[in-house]
N, C-alpha and C positions, 0 to 999 in steps of 0.2 A: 578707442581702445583705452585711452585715458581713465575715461569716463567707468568704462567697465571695472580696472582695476580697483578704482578710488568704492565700486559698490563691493567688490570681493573683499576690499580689506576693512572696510565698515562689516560685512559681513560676521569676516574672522571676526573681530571685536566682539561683539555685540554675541556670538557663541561663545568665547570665554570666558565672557561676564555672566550668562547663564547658566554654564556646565562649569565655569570656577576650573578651566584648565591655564597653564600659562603660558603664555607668547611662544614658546619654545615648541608647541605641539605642532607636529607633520599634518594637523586633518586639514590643514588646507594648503596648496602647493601649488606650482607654477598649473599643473595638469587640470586643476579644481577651477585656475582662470580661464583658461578654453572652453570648460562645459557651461560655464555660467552666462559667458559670452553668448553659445550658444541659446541657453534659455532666451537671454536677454532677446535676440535679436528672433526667437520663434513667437517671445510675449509683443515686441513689434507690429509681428504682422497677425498673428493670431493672442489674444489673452487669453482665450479659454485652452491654450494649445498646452499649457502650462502646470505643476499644480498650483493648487489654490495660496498655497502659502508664498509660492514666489511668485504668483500673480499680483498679491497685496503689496511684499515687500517694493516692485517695478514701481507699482502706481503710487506707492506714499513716497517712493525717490522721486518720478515724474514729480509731485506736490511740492519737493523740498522740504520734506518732512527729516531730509538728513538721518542724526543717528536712531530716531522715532521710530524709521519706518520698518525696524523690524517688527511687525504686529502679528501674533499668533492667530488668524482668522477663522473667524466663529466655525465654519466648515471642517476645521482640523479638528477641533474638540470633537461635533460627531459624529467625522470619519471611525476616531479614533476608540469611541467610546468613554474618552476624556475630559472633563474641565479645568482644564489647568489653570483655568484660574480662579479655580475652586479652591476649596480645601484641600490642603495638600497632604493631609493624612491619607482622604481619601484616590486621589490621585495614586499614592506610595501603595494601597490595598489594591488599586485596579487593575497597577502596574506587577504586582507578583501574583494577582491572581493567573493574569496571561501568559504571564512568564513559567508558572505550576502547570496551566496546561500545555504549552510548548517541551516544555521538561517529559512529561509522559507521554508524549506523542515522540517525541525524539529517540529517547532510552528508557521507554515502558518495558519494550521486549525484552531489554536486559535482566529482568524482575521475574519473566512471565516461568510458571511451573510445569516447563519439561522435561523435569525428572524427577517425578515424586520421588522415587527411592533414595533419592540424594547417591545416586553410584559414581554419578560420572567428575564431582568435585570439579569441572573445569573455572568454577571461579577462580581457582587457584593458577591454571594456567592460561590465562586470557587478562591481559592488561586491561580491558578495555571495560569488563565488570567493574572495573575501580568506580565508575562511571555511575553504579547504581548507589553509591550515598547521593550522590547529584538528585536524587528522588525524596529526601525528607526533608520533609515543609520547612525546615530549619534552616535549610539551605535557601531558599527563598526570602529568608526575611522575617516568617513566623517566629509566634511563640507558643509555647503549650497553651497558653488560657486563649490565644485564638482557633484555637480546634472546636469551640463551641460558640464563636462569634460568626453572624452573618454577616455575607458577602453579598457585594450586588454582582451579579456577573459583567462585565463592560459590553454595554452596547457595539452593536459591529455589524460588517456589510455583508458578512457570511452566511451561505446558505446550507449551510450542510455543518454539521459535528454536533455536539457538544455544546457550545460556546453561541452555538446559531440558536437551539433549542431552549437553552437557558439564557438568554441574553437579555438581561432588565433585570431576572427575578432572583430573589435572595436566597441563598443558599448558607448552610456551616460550612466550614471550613472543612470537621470531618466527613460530613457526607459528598462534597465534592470531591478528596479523595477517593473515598470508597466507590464513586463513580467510575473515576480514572484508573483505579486500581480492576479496575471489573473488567474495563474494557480493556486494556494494555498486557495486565499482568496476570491473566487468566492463565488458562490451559493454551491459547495461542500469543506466538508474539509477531509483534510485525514490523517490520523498519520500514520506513516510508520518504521519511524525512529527506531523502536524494533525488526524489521525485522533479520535476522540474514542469512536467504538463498540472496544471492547475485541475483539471478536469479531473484527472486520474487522483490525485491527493484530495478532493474534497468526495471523491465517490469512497476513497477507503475510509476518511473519516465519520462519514455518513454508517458505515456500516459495523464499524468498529465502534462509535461510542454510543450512537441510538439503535441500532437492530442487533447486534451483535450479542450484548448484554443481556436483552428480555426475550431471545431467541428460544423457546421450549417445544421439544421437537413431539408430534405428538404419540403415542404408543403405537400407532399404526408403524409411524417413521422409527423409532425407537426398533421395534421387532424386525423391521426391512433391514436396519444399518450391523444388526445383530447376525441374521440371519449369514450378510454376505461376510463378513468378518471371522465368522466360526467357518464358513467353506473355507476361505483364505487361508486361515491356520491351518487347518484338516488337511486340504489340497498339499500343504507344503510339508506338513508331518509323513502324508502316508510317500510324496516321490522324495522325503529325505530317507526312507527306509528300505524302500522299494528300487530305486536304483541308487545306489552306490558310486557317484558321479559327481562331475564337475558341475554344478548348479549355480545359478541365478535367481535366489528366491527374493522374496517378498517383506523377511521376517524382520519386524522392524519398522517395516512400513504399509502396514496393514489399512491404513487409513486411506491410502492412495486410491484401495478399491471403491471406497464409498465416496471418495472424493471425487472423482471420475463419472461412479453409477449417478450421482448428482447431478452433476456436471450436463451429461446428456439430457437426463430429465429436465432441466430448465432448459437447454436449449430447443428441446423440442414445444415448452412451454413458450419460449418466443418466436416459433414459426419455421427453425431450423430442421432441413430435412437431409442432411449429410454431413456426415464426421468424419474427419480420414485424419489418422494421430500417428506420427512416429514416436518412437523412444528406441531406447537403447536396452540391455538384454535383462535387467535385474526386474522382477516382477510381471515381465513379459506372459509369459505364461501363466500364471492365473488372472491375468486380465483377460484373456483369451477365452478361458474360460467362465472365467466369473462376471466379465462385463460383454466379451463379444459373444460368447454362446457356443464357442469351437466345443464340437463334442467329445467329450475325456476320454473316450476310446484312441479317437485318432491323435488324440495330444501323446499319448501314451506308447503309443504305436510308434509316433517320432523320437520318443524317447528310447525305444529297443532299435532305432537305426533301421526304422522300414517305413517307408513312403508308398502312400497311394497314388498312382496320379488320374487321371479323367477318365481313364480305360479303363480302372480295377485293377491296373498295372501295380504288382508292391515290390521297390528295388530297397535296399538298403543306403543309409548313409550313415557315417561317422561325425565325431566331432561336435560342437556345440551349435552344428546346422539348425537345431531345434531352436535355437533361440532368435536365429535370423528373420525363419518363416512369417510373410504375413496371413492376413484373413479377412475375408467379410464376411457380415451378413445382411439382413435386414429383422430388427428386433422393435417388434411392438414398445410402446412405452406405455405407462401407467395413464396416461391421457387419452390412451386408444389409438394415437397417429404410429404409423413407422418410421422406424428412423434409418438410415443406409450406414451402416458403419464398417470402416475398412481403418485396419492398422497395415501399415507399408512392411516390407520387408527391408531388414537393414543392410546396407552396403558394409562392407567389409570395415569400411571408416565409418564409426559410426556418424562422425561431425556431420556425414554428408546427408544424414537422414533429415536435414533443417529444407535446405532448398529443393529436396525430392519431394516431400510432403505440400511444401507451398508451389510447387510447381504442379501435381497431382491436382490441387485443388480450382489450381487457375483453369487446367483444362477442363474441368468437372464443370467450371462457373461458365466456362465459354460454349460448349457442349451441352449444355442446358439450358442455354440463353437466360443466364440469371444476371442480367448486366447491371443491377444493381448491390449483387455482392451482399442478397440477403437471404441466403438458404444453405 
């Protein structure tokens, strides 16, 4: 235990002589001698169990290399995309280059333009906008004559963004903006940054900084995304005039429809042959129609509080029943396959529409003998 301490406190040393903090600094504390112990005693029986850097520091204390063996090993530099014991200008550039991409990956979305018409001014009431000077190069460390100086990108073990795709090769400094400005602070924003599964953050960054950008939809897709968009408005114009009611429209979020019509179309492109979707009652109805097929007659029908049921039977109902009702059908997709699609009907709660849907689905999986949970 001795032994341990006497490496913890060579340790602390030997960091405040390199980060020029003084004695008086909390980063190292009674809790920091437990974990180190720990290392200690996993580099005992395993070295490779370790990282590399306090695998080195172990074996030059094993030497008696004393205060020496704090040694930066070749493996960090690069892990890290670093020489540090390089040039340390350069060092100082590799280190705000990553720190410029972390900044627009964090609060790009706070930048991103969703409201062209400037109506809604909520910069003014959201603390958290304060956030978006955090986004000029200056803040980093830049200076204007380096908006025209090349940058190497820092080598790295990433497989996915930005930083994966450019990684060695020289870029300016404005054009690497203009990069991250394309992908962050377009027409979408995205927060991501709370994410904690590794998988799930390198697939948004995969998507967001290399497909996202050079995404050009083609006028076939262009006149589809048009087509459902103009129903969507239509559909909601003609039952805002038409009945004179308590509604749950759409207006506003008109994109939901093509995001959805999408949505299916890939899944049926990876092999998927049943959707079953809850939600709740805003947009409900022209999804119904614009995505599930329910034919406008009979939506229309529930809108004047008359019900068909299996018989030809028409009773009446009241009330925002209409928005509860669910549907299936079965809807060809543009690839030729069918797809089964059912929206549930909501429980009075709506909360409860989460576990009726996922429960729906299990028995659908079970019922089908899909035991692999790919259809």
């Amino acid at each position: 235990m001795k032994k341990i301490q006497n490496i913890s406190s060579k340790i602390k040393t030997k960091v405040c002589e390199i980060t020029k903090i003084g004695s008086s600094s909390t980063f190292f504390s009674g809790n920091n001698t437990r974990y180190i112990e720990q290392m200690y005693q996993a580099w005992k029986q395993d070295p490779n169990s370790v990282h590399v850097s306090w695998k080195s520091y172990f074996e030059n204390q094993e030497k008696g290399l004393g205060s020496n063996s704090f040694v930066l090993p070749p493996s960090v530099s690069s892990e890290s995309g670093l020489n540090i014991a390089g040039n340390q200008g350069t060092n100082q550039d590799a280190l705000r280059i990553i720190q410029l991409f972390r900044g627009y990956q964090k609060n790009g979305f706070l930048k991103a333009s969703l409201d062209p018409l400037g109506l809604l001014e909520i910069q003014q009431h959201f603390k958290i906008f304060d956030n978006v000077k955090d986004l000029d190069y200056k803040a980093f460390g830049f200076i204007e004559s380096d908006l025209d100086r090349e940058f190497i990108i820092p080598p790295n073990n990433l497989k996915s963004g930005l930083t994966a795709k450019l990684a060695g090769q020289k870029i300016k400094l404005r054009d690497l903006i203009a990069l991250l400005e394309k992908a962050y602070c377009g027409n979408i924003g995205i927060e991501f940054k709370h994410i904690l599964n590794r998988e799930e953050v390198n697939f948004i960054l995969d998507k967001m900084e290399n497909e996202w950008p050079n995404y050009k939809p083609s006028k076939e897709e262009k006149i589809d995304i048009f087509k459902r968009l103009y129903f969507a408005s239509k559909f909601e114009q003609f039952c805002d005039i038409k009945f004179m009611t308590k509604r749950f429209g759409v207006e506003g979020l008109e994109t939901l429809i093509t995001g959805i019509q999408s949505f299916t179309e890939n899944m049926s492109n990876f092999g998927f042959k049943d959707i079953t979707l809850g939600m709740a009652h805003r947009g409900r109805l022209n999804i119904l129609a614009n995505i599930f097929d329910k034919p406008i007659k009979k939506i229309f029908m529930e809108f004047m509080g008359k019900v068909a049921d299996t018989q030809g039977l028409t009773y009446t109902r009241s009330g925002d029943v209409k928005y509860h009702l669910g549907y299936s059908s079965t809807k060809k997709m543009k690839n030729g396959k069918e797809m089964d699609l059912e929206i549930l009907c909501n429980p009075s709660h709506l909360e409860c529409v989460n576990p009726v849907v996922q429960g729906k689905v299990r028995a659908k999986q079970h019922f089908n003998k899909d035991n692999n949970f790919e259809k």
